[in-house]
C-alpha positions as CSV (number, residue, x, y, z in Angstrom):
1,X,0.0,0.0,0.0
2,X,1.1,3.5,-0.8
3,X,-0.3,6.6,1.6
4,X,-1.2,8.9,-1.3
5,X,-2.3,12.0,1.6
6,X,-2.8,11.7,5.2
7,X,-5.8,9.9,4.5
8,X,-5.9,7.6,1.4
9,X,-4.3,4.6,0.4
10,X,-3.8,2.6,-2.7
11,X,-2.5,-0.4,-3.5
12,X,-0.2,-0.1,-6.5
13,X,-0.8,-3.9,-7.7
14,X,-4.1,-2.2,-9.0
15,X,-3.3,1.2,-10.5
16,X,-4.5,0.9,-14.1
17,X,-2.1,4.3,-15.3
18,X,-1.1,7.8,-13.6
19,X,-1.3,11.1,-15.1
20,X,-0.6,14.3,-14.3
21,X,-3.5,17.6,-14.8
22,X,-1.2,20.8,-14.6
23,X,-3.2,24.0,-15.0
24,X,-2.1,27.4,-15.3
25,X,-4.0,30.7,-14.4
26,X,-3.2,33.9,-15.6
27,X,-3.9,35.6,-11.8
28,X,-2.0,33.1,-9.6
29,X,0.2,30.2,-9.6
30,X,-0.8,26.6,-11.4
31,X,-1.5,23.5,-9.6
32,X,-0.5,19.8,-10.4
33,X,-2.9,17.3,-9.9
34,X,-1.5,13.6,-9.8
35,X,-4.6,11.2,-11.2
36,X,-4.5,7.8,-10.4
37,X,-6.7,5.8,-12.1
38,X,-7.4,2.4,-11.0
39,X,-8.4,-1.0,-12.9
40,X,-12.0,-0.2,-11.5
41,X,-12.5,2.7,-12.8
42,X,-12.1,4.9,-9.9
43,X,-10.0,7.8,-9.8
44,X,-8.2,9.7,-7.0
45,X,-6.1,13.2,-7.3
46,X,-3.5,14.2,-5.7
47,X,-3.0,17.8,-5.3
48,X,0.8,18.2,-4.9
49,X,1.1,21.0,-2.0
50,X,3.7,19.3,0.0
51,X,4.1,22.6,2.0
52,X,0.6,22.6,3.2
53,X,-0.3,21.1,6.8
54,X,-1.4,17.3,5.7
55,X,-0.5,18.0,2.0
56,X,0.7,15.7,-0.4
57,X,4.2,15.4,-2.2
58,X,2.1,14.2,-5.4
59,X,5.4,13.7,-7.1
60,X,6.9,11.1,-4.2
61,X,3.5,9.1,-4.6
62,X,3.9,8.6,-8.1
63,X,7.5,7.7,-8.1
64,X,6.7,5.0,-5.2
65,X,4.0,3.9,-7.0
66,X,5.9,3.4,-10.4
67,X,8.8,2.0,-7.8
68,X,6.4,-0.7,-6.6
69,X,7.5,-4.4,-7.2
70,X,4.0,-5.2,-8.0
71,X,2.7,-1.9,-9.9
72,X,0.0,-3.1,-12.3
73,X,-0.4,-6.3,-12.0
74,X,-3.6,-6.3,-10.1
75,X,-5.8,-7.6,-13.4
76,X,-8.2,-10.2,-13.1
């Protein structure tokens, strides 16, 4: 299992494919979004604000998830 914020898990064995939503606004800073999507269709997103009380480092969850012995190979 990989603690994707200070209160979700996933396990990686089931992570059909990661992305990443980066969007730019012309008053203020962007934001990346990691989006897991897993083999059941579900999604989750990580908001990568590792600076933040309880926020995520969006770009240490995907590289532990890609790092994971048994990443993907969840399929039934």
């Amino acid at each position: 299992m990989v603690r994707i914020d200070k209160d979700r898990h996933v396990n990686p064995a089931f992570v059909s494919f990661l992305e990443w939503d980066r969007r730019h606004y012309m008053n203020g800073p962007g934001e990346s979004v990691l989006v897991i999507t897993m083999y059941d269709g579900t999604t989750h997103r990580v908001r990568h604000e590792p600076g933040y009380y309880g926020g995520a480092d969006a770009y240490a969850v995907e590289k532990a998830i890609l790092s994971a012995p048994n990443f993907g190979q969840g399929v039934i």
